[in-house]
C-alpha positions as CSV (number, residue, x, y, z in Angstrom):
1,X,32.1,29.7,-5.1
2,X,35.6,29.4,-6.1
3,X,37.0,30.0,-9.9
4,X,37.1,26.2,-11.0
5,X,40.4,25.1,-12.0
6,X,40.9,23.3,-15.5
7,X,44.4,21.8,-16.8
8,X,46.0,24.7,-19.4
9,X,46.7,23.4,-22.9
10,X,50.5,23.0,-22.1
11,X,49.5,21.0,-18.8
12,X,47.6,18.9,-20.7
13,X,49.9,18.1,-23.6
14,X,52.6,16.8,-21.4
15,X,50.5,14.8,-19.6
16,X,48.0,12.9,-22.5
17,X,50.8,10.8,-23.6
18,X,51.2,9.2,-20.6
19,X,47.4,7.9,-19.7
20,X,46.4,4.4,-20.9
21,X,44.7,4.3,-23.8
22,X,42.9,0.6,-23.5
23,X,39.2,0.9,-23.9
24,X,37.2,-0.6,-21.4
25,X,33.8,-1.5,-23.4
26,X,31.9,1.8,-22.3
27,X,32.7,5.4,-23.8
28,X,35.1,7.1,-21.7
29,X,35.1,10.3,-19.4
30,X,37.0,13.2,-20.7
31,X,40.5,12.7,-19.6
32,X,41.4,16.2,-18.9
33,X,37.7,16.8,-17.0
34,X,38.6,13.8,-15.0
35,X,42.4,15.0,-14.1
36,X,41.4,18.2,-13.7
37,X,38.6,16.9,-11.4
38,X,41.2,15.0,-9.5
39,X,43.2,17.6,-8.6
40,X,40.1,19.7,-7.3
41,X,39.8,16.6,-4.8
42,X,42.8,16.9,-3.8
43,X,43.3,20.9,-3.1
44,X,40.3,20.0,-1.0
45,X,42.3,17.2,1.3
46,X,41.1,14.2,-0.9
47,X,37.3,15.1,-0.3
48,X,35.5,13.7,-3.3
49,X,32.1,14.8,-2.1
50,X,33.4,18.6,-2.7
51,X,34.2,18.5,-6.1
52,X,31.7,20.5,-8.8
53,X,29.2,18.1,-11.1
54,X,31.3,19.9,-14.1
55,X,33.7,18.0,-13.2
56,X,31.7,14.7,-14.4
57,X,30.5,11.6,-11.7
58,X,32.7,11.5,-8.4
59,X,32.6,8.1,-8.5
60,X,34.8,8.0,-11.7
61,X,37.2,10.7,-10.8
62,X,37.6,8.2,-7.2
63,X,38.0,5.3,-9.4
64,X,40.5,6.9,-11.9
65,X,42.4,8.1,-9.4
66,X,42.7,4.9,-7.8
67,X,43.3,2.9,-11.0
68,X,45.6,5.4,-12.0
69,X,47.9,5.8,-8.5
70,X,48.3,2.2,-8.3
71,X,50.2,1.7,-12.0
């Protein structure tokens, strides 16, 4: 298996500010899991089904990166 990829600490600081910050009623995902998740997805030509269970549920990375393109 390939070496997983996970945001650096610099990566991450520039992007944190920009997320919405509402909460939605349930506890969130990590943030930085679920971005780094996203971008595994990507790499692998937007197939969800290939990202690692680290990574946390598929079906929230597909959702945040939905919710999140469309803003």
């Amino acid at each position: 298996m390939a070496e997983s990829f996970w945001l650096s600490d610099a990566q991450w600081d520039r992007l944190r500010p920009l997320l919405p910050n509402k909460p939605r009623g349930v506890p969130r995902v990590d943030d930085r899991r679920v971005i780094s998740g996203i971008v595994v997805a990507l790499q692998s030509g937007g197939r969800w089904i290939d990202v690692p269970a680290a990574y946390g549920p598929r079906k929230t990375l597909y959702n945040r990166f939905v919710r999140w393109s469309a803003t």
